[in-house]
C-alpha positions in Angstrom: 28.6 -20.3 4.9 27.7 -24.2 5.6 24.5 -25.5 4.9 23.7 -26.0 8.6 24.9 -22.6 9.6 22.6 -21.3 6.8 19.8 -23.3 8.1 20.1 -22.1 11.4 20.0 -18.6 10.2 17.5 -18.7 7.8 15.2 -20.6 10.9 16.0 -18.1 13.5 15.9 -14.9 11.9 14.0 -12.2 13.5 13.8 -8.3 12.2 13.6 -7.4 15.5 17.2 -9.0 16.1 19.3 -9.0 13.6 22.6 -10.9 13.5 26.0 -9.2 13.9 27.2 -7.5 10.7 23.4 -7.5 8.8 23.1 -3.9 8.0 26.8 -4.1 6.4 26.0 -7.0 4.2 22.8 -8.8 4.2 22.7 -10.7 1.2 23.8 -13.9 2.6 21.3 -14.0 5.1 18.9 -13.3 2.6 20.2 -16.6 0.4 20.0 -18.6 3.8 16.1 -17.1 3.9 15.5 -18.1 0.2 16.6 -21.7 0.2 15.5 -22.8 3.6 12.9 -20.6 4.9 11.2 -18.2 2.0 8.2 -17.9 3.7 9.6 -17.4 7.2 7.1 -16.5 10.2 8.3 -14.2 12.6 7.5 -14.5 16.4 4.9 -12.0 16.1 3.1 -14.1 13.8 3.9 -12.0 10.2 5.9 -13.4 7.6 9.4 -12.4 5.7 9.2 -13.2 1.6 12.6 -13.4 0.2 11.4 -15.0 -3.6 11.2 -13.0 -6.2 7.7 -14.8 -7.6 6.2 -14.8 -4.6 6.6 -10.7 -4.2 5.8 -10.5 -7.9 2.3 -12.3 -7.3 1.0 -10.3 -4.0 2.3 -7.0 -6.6 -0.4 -8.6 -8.6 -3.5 -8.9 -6.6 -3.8 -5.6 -4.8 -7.3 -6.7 -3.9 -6.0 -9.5 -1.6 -2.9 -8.1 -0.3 -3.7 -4.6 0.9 -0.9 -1.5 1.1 -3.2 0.2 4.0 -1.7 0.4 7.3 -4.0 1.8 9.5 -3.9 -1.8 11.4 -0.6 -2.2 11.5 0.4 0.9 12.2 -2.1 1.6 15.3 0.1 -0.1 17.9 3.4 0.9 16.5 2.5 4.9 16.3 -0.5 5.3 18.7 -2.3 8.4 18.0 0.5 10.8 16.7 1.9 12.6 13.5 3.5 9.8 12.3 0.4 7.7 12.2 -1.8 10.4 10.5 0.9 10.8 8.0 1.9 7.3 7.1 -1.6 6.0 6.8 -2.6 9.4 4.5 0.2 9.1 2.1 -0.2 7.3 -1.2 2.6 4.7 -0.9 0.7 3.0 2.4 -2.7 3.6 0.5 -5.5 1.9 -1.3 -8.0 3.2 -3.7 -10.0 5.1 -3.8 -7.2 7.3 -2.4 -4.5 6.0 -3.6 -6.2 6.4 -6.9 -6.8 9.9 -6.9 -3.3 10.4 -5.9 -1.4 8.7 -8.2 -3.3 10.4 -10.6 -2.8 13.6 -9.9 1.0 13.1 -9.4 1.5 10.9 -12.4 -0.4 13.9 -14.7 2.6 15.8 -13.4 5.7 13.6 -14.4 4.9 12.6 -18.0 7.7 11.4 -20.1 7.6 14.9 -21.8 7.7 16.6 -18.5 10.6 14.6 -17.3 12.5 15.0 -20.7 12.1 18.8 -20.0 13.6 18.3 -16.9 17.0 16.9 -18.4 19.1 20.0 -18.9 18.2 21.6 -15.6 19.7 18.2 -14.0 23.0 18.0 -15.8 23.1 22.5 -14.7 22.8 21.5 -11.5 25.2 18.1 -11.5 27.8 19.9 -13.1 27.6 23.1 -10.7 28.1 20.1 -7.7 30.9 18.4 -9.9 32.9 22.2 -10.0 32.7 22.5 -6.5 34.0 19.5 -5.5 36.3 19.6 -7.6 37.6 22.2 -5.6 37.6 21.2 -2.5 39.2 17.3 -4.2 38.2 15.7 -0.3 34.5 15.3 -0.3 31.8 13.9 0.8 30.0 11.8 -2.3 26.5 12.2 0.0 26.9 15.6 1.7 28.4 17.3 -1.6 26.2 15.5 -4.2 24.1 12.5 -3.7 21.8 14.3 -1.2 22.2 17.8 -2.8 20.5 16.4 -6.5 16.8 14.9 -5.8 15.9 17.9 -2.8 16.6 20.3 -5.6 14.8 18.2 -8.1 12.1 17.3 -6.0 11.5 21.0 -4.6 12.0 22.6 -8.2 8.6 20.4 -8.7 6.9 21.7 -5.8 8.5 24.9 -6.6 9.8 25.1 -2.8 11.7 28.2 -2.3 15.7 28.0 -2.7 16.0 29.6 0.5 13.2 27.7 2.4 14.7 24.0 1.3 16.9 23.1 4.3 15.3 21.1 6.8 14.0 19.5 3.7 16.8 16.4 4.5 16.3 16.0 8.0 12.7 16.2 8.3 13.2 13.3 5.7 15.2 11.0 7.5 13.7 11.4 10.6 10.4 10.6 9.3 11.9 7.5 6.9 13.6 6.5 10.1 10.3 5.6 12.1 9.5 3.1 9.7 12.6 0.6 10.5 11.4 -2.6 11.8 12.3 -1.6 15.6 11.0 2.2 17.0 13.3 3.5 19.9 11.4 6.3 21.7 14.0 8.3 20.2 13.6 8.0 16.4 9.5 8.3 17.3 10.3 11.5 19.2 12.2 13.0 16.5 9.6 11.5 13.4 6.7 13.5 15.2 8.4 16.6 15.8 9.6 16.4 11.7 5.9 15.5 10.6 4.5 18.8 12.7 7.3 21.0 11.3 6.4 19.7 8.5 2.9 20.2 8.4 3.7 23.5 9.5 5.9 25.1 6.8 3.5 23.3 4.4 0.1 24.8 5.5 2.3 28.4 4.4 3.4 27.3 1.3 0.1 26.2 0.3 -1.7 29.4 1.8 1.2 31.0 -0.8 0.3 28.6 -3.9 -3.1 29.2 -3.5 -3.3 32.7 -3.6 -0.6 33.2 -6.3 -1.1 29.7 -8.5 2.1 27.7 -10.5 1.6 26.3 -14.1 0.0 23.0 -13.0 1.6 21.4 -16.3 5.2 21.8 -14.3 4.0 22.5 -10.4 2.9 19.6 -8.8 1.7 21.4 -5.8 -0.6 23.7 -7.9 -1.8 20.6 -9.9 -2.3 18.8 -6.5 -4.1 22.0 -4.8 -6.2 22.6 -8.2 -7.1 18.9 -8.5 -8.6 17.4 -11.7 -11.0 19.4 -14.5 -13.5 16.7 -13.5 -14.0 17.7 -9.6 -11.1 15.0 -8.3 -9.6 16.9 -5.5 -7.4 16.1 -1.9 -8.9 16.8 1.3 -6.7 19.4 2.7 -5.2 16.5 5.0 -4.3 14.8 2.2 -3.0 17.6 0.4 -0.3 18.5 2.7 0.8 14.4 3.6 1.4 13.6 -0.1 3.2 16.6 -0.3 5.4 15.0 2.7 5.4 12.0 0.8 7.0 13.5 -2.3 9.7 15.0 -0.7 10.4 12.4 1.3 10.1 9.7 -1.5 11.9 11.7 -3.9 14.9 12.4 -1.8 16.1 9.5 0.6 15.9 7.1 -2.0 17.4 8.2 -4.8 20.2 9.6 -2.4 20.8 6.1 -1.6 20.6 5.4 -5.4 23.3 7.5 -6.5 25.9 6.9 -3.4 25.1 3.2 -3.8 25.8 3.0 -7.1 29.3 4.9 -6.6 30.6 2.7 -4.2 29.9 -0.1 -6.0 31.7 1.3 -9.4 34.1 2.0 -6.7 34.5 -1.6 -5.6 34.2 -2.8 -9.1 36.5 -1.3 -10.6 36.4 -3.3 -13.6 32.8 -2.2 -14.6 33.6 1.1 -13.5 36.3 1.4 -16.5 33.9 -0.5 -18.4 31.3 2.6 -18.3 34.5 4.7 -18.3 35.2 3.3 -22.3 31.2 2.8 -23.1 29.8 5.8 -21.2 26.3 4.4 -23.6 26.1 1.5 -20.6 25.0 3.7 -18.2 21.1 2.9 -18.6 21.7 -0.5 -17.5 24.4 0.8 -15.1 21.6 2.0 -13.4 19.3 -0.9 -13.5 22.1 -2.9 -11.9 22.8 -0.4 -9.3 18.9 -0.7 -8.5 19.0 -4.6 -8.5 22.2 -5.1 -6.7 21.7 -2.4 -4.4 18.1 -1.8 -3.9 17.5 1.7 -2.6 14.3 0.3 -0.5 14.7 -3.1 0.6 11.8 -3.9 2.1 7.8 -3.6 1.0 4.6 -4.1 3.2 1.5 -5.9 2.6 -1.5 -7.3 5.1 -3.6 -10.0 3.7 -7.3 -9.1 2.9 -8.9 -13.0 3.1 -7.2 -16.1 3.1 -4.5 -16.8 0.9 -1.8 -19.2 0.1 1.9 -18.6 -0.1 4.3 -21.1 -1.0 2.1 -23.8 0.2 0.8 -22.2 3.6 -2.2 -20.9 4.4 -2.5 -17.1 6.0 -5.7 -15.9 7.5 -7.3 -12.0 6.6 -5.1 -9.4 8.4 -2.0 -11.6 8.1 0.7 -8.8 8.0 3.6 -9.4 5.3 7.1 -7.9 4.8 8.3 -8.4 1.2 12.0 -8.7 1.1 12.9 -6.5 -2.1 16.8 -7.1 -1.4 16.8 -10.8 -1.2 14.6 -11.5 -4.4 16.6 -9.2 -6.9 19.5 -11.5 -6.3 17.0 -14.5 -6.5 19.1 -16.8 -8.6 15.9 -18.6 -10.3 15.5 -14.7 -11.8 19.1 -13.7 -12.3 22.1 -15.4 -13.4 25.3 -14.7 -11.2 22.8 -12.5 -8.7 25.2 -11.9 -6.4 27.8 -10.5 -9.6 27.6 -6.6 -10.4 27.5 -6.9 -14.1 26.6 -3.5 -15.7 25.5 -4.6 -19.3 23.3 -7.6 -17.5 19.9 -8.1 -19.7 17.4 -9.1 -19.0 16.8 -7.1 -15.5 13.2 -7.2 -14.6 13.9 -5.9 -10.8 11.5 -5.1 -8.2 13.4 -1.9 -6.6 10.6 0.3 -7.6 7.7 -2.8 -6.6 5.3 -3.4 -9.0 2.0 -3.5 -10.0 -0.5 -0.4 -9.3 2.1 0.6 -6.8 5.1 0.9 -8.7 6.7 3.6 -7.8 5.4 6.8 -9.7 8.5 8.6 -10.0 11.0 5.5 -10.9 11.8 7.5 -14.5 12.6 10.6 -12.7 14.4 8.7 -10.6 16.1 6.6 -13.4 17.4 10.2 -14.9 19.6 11.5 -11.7 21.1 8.5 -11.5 21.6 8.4 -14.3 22.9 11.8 -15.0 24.6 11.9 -11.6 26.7 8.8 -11.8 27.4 9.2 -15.9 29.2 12.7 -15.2 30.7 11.8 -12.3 32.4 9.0 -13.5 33.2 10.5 -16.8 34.6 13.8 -15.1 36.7 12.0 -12.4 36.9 8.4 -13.6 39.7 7.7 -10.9 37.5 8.9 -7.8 38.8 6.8 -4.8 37.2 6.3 -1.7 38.8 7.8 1.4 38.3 5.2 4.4 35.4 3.0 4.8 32.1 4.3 3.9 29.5 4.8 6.8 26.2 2.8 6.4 22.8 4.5 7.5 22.4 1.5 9.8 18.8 1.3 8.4 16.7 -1.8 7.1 13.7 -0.9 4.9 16.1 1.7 3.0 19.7 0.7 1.8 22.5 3.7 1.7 25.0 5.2 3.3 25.2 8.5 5.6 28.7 9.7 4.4 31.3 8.5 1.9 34.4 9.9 2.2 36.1 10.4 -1.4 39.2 12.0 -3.1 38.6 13.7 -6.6 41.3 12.9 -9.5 40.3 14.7 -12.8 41.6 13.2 -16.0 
């Protein structure tokens, strides 16, 4: 790309009009945002942050760059389910709810009780891995990517086997309102998910309550009981961050596992790189994470006046952190734009930072971990079968089918 033709980009981009080709590949328009417009106003008056320090310092101050969304999410949702949930949950939150949220999840997911959760996941990965290998055409998101965290995350929340699934689609329809541009469409369908939702929920909870989980291992128990020292959810918030687990939990690491395949896939090198030093797959994953971010983009309106790379933004100033474009910041990372799976170090932002890191990033960091290892060690000649099919999303990075042939060893 020339320097003018960068320029121009990087001076005319708009989320609600994105050039041709963007949801394929849009690192380069990313670069053209980081070298001649990082702090890029949009026409409605918000800005676009592609530099990996600037994101890094508004993760910092929480005080002055809020995660609420109640104002920005008025005109967008109206009064509707989508509203009420987005502006409940804990990820669009800030304390004192957010707080008591994290909390209570966090007491959940320990490092011990993650650790216990390891042979489960390799049971259930392996159980995927033996079907497919039976049918040898498959779908790497249908057959496996999208099968691993709705088990995972509804083992937690101890959801019934046989009650799991609309889990997926009430997921990606309510995921899908939060793209840049809402058609009356993808609205439509993210209220009628969030009232179905709400709906199978308000059972399982009347359930839970009256026959209790071990809180040490039940999230929804510990959620429902609360703390020993009073800290409890409102019933509205209850059932929303219950939403926002299984939503959390499943789209993106979905994306993080079929991501990471393709790119193996079209890196073949570092593919038989982890093939001969199967001990690389920790920072396999960290690279997938960088390279591919799951969620690309993070939220933020301004809580007084601030300055950003030299210009001034007024309270309620609303600001879309560009996660994609400042992993592959080059004053962070060497090579950003090469998939190197042993790279160190690899302080990436694809789980944000701060107080709202993302609570289940080591969780997270297991399935891929576990998903991609034995995949690649079982079938380390996979191939793709045609062109895998992007989710045509923004905010979260993936695909919606990959189309793969098996090869055992």
């Amino acid at each position: 790309m020339s320097t003018t033709a960068a320029e121009h980009i990087a001076h005319s981009f708009e989320l609600s009009q994105l050039p041709e080709g963007f949801h394929e590949d849009p690192f380069p328009i990313y670069r053209a945002l980081r070298e001649y417009d990082p702090v890029r106003q949009l026409a409605d008056g918000s800005y676009f942050l592609t530099r990996y320090d600037d994101l890094v310092a508004i993760y910092k101050n929480p005080k002055s760059f809020s995660s609420d969304k109640k104002l920005e999410f008025k005109p967008k949702f109206g009064d509707s389910p989508l509203f009420e949930h987005h502006t409940t949950s804990l990820v669009f939150s800030d304390p004192p709810l957010h707080t008591r949220v994290r909390k209570l999840i966090s007491g959940a997911l320990t490092p011990r009780a993650i650790a216990g959760m390891e042979q489960g996941l390799i049971r259930l990965v392996d159980n995927l891995l033996d079907r497919m290998e039976e049918k040898r055409d498959v779908d790497l998101i249908e057959d496996f990517a999208s099968a691993i965290p709705i088990e995972v995350i509804g083992n937690i929340l101890d959801v019934p086997t046989d009650e799991r699934e609309p889990l997926r689609e009430w997921s990606l329809a309510i995921l899908g309102a939060l793209e840049p541009v809402l058609s009356a469409e993808v609205a439509e369908r993210g209220n009628r998910a969030v009232t179905e939702f709400i709906a199978y929920l308000t059972d399982l909870i009347a359930r839970r309550r009256a026959q209790p989980g071990n809180p040490e291992t039940d999230v929804l128990t510990r959620l429902i009981l609360g703390e020993a020292d009073g800290e409890k959810l409102s019933a509205n918030e209850l059932i929303h961050n219950c939403i926002f687990l299984l939503n959390a939990g499943h789209e993106t690491t979905t994306n993080l596992i079929g991501n990471g395949l393709v790119c193996l896939s079209n890196h073949p090198d570092q593919r038989q790189r982890l093939r001969h030093q199967p001990e690389l797959i920790k920072p396999t994953i960290e690279e997938i994470l960088r390279f591919e971010s799951s969620n690309q983009l993070g939220n933020r309106i301004t809580t007084e006046t601030v300055d950003i790379g030299g210009i001034s933004m007024p309270a309620q100033t609303r600001i879309t952190l560009c996660i994609g474009a400042a992993n592959r910041d080059p004053t962070q990372f060497t090579d950003p734009d090469i998939f190197d799976i042993a790279r160190t170090p690899n302080r990436h932002l694809a789980f944000a930072s701060g107080t709202h890191a993302c609570v289940g990033m080591s969780l997270a960091r297991l399935e891929g971990q576990i998903a991609i290892g034995r995949l690649v060690t079982r079938f380390p000649d996979y191939a793709l079968a045609g062109a895998p099919l992007r989710g045509g999303r923004v905010r979260f990075r993936g695909y919606m089918n990959i189309p793969a042939i098996l090869k055992p060893m």
